[in-house]
mmCIF file as gemmi writes it, N, C-alpha and C atoms, coordinates in Angstrom:
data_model
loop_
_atom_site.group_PDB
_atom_site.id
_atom_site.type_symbol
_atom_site.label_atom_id
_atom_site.label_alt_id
_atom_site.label_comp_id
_atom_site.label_asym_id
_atom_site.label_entity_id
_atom_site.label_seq_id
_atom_site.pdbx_PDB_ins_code
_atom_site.Cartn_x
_atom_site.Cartn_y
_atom_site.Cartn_z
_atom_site.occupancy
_atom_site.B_iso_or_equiv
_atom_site.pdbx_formal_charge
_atom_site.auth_seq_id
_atom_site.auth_asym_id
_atom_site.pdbx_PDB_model_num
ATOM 1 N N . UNK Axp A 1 ? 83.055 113.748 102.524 1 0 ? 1 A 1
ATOM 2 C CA . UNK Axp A 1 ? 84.5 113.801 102.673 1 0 ? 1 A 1
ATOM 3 C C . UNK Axp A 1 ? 84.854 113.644 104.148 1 0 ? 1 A 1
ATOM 4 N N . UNK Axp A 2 ? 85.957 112.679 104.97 1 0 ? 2 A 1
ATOM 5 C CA . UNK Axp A 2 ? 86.446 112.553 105.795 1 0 ? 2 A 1
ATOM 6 C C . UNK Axp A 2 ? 87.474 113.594 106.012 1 0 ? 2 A 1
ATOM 7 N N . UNK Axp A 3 ? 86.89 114.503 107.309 1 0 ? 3 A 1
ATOM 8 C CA . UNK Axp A 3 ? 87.927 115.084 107.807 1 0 ? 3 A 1
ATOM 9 C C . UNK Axp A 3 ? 88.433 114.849 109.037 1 0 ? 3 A 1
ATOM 10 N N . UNK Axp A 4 ? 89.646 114.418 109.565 1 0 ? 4 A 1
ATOM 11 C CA . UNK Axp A 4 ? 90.056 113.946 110.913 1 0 ? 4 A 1
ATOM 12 C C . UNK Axp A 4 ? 89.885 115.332 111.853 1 0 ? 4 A 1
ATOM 13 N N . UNK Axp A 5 ? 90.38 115.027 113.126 1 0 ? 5 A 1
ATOM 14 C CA . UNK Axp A 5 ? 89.784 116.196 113.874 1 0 ? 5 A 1
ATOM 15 C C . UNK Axp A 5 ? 91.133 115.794 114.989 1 0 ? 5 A 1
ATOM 16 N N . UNK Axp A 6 ? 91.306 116.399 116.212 1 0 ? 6 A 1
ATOM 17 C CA . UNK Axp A 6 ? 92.303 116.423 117.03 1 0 ? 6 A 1
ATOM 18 C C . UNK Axp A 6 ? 92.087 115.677 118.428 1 0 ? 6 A 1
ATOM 19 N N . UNK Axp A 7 ? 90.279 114.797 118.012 1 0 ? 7 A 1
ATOM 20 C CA . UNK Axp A 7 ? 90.371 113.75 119.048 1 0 ? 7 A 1
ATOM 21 C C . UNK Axp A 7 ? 90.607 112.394 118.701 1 0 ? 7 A 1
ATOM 22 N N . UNK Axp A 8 ? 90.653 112.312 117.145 1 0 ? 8 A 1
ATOM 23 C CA . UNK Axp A 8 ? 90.64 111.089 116.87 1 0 ? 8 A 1
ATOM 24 C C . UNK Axp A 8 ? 92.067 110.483 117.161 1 0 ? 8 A 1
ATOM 25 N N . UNK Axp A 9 ? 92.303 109.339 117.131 1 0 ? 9 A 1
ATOM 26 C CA . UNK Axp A 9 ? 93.499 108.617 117.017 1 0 ? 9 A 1
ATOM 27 C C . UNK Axp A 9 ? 93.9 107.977 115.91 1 0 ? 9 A 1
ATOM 28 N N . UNK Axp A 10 ? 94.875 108.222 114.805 1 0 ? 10 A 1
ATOM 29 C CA . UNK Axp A 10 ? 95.307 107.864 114.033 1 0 ? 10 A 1
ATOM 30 C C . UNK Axp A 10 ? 95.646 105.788 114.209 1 0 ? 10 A 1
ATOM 31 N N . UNK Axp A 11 ? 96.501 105.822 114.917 1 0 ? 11 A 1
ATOM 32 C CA . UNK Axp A 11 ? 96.861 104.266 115.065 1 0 ? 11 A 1
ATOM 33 C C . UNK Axp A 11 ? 97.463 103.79 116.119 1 0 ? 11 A 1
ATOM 34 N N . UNK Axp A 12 ? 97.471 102.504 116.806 1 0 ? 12 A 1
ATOM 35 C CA . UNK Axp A 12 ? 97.96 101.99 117.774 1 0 ? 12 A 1
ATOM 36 C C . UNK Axp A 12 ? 98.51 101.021 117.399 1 0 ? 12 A 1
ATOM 37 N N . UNK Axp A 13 ? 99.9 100.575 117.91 1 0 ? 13 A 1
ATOM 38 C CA . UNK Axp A 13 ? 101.129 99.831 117.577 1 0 ? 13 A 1
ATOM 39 C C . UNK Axp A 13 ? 101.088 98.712 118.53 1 0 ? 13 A 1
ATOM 40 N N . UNK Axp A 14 ? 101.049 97.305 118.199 1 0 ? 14 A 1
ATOM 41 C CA . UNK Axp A 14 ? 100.886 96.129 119.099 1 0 ? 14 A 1
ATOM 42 C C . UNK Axp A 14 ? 102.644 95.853 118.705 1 0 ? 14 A 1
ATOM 43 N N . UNK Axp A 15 ? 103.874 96.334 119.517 1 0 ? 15 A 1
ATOM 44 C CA . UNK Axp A 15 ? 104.615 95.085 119.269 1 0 ? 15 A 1
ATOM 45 C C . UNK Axp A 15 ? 105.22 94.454 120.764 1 0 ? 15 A 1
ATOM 46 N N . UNK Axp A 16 ? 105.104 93.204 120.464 1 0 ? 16 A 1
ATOM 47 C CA . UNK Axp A 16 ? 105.566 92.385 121.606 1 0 ? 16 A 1
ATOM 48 C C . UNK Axp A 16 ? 107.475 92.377 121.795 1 0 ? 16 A 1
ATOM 49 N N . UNK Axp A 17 ? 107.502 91.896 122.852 1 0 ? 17 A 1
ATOM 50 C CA . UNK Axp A 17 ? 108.79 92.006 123.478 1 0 ? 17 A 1
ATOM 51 C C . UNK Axp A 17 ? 109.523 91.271 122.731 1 0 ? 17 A 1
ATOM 52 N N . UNK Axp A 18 ? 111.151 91.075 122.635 1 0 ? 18 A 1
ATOM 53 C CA . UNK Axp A 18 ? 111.768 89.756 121.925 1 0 ? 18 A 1
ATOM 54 C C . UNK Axp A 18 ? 112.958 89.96 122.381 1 0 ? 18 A 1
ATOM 55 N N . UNK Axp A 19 ? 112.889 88.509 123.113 1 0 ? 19 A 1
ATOM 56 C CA . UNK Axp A 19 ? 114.158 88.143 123.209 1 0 ? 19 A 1
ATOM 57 C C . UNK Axp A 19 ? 115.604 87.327 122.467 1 0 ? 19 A 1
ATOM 58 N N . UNK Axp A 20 ? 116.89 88.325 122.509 1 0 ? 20 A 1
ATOM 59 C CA . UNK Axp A 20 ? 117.444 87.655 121.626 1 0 ? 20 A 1
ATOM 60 C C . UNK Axp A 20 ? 118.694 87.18 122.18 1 0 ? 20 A 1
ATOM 61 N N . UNK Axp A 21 ? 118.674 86.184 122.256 1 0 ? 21 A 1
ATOM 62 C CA . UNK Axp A 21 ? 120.026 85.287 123.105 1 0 ? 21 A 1
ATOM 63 C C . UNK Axp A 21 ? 121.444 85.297 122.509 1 0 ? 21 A 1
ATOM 64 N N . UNK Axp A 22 ? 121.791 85.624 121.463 1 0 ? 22 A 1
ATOM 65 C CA . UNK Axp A 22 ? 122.739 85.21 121.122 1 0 ? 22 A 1
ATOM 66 C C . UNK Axp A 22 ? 123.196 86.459 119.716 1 0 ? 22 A 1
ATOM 67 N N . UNK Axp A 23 ? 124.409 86.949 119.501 1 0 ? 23 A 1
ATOM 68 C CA . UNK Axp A 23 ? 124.822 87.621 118.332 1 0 ? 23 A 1
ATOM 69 C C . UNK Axp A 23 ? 125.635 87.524 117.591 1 0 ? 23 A 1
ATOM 70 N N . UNK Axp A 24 ? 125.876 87.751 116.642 1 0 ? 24 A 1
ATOM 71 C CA . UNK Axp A 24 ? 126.785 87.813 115.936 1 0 ? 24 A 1
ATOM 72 C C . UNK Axp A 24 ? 127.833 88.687 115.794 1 0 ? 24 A 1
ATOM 73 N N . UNK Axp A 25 ? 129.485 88.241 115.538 1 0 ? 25 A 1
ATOM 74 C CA . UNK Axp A 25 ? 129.985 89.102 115.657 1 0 ? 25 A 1
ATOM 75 C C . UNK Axp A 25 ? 130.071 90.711 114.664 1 0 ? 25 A 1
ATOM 76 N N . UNK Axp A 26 ? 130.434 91.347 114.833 1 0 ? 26 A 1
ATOM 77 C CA . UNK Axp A 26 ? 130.571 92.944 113.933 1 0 ? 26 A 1
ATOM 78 C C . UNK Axp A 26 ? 130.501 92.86 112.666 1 0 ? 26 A 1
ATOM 79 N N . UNK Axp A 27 ? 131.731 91.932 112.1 1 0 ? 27 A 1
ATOM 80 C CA . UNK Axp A 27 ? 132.168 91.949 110.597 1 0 ? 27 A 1
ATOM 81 C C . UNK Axp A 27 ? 130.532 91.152 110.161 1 0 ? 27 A 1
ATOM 82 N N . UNK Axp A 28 ? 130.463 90.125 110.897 1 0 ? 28 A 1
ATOM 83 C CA . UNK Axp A 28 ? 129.335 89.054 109.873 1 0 ? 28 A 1
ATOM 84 C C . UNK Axp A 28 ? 128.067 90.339 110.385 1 0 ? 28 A 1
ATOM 85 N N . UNK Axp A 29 ? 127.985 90.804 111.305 1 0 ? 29 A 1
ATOM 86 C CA . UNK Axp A 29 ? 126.692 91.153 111.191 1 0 ? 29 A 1
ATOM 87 C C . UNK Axp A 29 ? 126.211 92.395 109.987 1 0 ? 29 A 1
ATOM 88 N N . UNK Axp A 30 ? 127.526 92.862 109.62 1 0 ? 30 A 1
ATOM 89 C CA . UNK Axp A 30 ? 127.869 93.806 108.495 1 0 ? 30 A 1
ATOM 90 C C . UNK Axp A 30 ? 126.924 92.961 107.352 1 0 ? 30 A 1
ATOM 91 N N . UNK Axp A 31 ? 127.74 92.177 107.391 1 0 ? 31 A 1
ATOM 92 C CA . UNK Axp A 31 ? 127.742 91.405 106.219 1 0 ? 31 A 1
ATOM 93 C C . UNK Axp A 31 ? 126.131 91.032 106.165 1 0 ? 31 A 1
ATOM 94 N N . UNK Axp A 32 ? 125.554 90.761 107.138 1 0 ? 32 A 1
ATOM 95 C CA . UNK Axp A 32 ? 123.741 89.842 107.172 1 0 ? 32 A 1
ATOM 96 C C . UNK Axp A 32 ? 123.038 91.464 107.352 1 0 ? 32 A 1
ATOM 97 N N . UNK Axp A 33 ? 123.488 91.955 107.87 1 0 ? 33 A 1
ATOM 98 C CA . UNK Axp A 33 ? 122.419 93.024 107.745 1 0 ? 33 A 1
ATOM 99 C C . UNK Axp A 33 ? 121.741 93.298 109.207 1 0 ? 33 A 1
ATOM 100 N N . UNK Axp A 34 ? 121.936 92.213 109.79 1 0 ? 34 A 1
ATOM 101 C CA . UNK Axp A 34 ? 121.658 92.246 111.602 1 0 ? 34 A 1
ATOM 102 C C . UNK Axp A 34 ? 123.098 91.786 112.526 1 0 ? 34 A 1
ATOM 103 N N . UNK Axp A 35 ? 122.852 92.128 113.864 1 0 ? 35 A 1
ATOM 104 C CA . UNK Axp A 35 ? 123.741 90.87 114.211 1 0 ? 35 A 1
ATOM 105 C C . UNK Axp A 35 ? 122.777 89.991 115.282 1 0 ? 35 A 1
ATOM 106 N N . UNK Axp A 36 ? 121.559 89.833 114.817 1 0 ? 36 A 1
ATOM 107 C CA . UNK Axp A 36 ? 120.804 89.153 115.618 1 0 ? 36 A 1
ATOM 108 C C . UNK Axp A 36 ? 120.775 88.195 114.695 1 0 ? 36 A 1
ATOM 109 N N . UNK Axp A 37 ? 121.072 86.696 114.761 1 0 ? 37 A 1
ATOM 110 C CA . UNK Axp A 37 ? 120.968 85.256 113.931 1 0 ? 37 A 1
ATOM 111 C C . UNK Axp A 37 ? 119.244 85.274 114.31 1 0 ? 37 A 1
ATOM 112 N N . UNK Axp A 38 ? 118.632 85.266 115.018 1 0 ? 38 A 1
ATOM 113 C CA . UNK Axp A 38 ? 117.023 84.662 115.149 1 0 ? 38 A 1
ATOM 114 C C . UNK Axp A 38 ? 116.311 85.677 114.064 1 0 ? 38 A 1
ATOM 115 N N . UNK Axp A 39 ? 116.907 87.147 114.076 1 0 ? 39 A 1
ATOM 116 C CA . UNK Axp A 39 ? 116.223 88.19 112.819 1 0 ? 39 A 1
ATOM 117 C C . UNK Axp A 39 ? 116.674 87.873 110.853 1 0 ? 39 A 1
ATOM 118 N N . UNK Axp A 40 ? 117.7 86.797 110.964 1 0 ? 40 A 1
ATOM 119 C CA . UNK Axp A 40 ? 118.33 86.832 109.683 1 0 ? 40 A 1
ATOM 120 C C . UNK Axp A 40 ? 117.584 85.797 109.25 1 0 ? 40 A 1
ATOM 121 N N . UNK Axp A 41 ? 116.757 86.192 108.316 1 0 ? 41 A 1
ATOM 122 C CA . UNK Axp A 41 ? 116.017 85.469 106.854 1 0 ? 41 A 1
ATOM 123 C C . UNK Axp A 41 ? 116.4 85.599 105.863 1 0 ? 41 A 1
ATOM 124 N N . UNK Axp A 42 ? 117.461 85.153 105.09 1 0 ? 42 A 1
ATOM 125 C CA . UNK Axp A 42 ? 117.993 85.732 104.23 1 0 ? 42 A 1
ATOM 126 C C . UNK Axp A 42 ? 116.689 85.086 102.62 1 0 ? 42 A 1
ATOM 127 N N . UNK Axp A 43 ? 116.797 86.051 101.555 1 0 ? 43 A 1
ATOM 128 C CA . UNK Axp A 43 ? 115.547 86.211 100.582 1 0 ? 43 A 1
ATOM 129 C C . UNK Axp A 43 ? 116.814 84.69 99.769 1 0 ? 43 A 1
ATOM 130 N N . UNK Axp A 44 ? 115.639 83.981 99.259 1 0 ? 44 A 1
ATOM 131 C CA . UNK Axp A 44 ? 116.449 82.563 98.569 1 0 ? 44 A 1
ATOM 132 C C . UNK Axp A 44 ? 114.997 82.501 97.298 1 0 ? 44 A 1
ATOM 133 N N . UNK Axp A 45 ? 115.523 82.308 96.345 1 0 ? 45 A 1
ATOM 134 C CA . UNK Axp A 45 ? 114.563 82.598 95.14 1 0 ? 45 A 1
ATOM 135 C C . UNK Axp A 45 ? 113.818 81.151 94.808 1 0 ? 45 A 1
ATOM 136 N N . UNK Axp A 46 ? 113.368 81.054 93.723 1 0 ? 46 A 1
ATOM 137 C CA . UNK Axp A 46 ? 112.113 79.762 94.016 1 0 ? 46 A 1
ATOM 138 C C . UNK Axp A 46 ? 112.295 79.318 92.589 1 0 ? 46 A 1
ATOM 139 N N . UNK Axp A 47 ? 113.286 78.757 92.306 1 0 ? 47 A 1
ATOM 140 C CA . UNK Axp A 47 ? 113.4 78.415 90.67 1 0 ? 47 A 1
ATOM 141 C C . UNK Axp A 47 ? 111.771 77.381 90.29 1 0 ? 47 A 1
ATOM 142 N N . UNK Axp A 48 ? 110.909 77.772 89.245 1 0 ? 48 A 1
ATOM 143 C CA . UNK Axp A 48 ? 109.659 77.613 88.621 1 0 ? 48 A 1
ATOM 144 C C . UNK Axp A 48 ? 110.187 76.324 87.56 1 0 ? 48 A 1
């Protein structure tokens, strides 16, 4: 059985910097869910 102990390290987080140039205004960003346009992927389904 694994028991952790109080030297180990659970996990280390790689995130890189990002730059975002440009936003959207208040209402639309309501609306997308960001107001960053470079973060908005919006989910589009895959008719089979």
């Amino acid at each position: 059985m694994f028991t952790p102990n109080d030297q180990m390290r659970l996990a280390r987080a790689y995130v890189p910097f990002q730059i975002f140039s440009q936003r959207l205004n208040p209402m639309e960003g309501l609306m997308k869910g960001t107001i960053f346009p470079e973060l908005y992927f919006p989910y589009r389904r895959h008719h089979k």
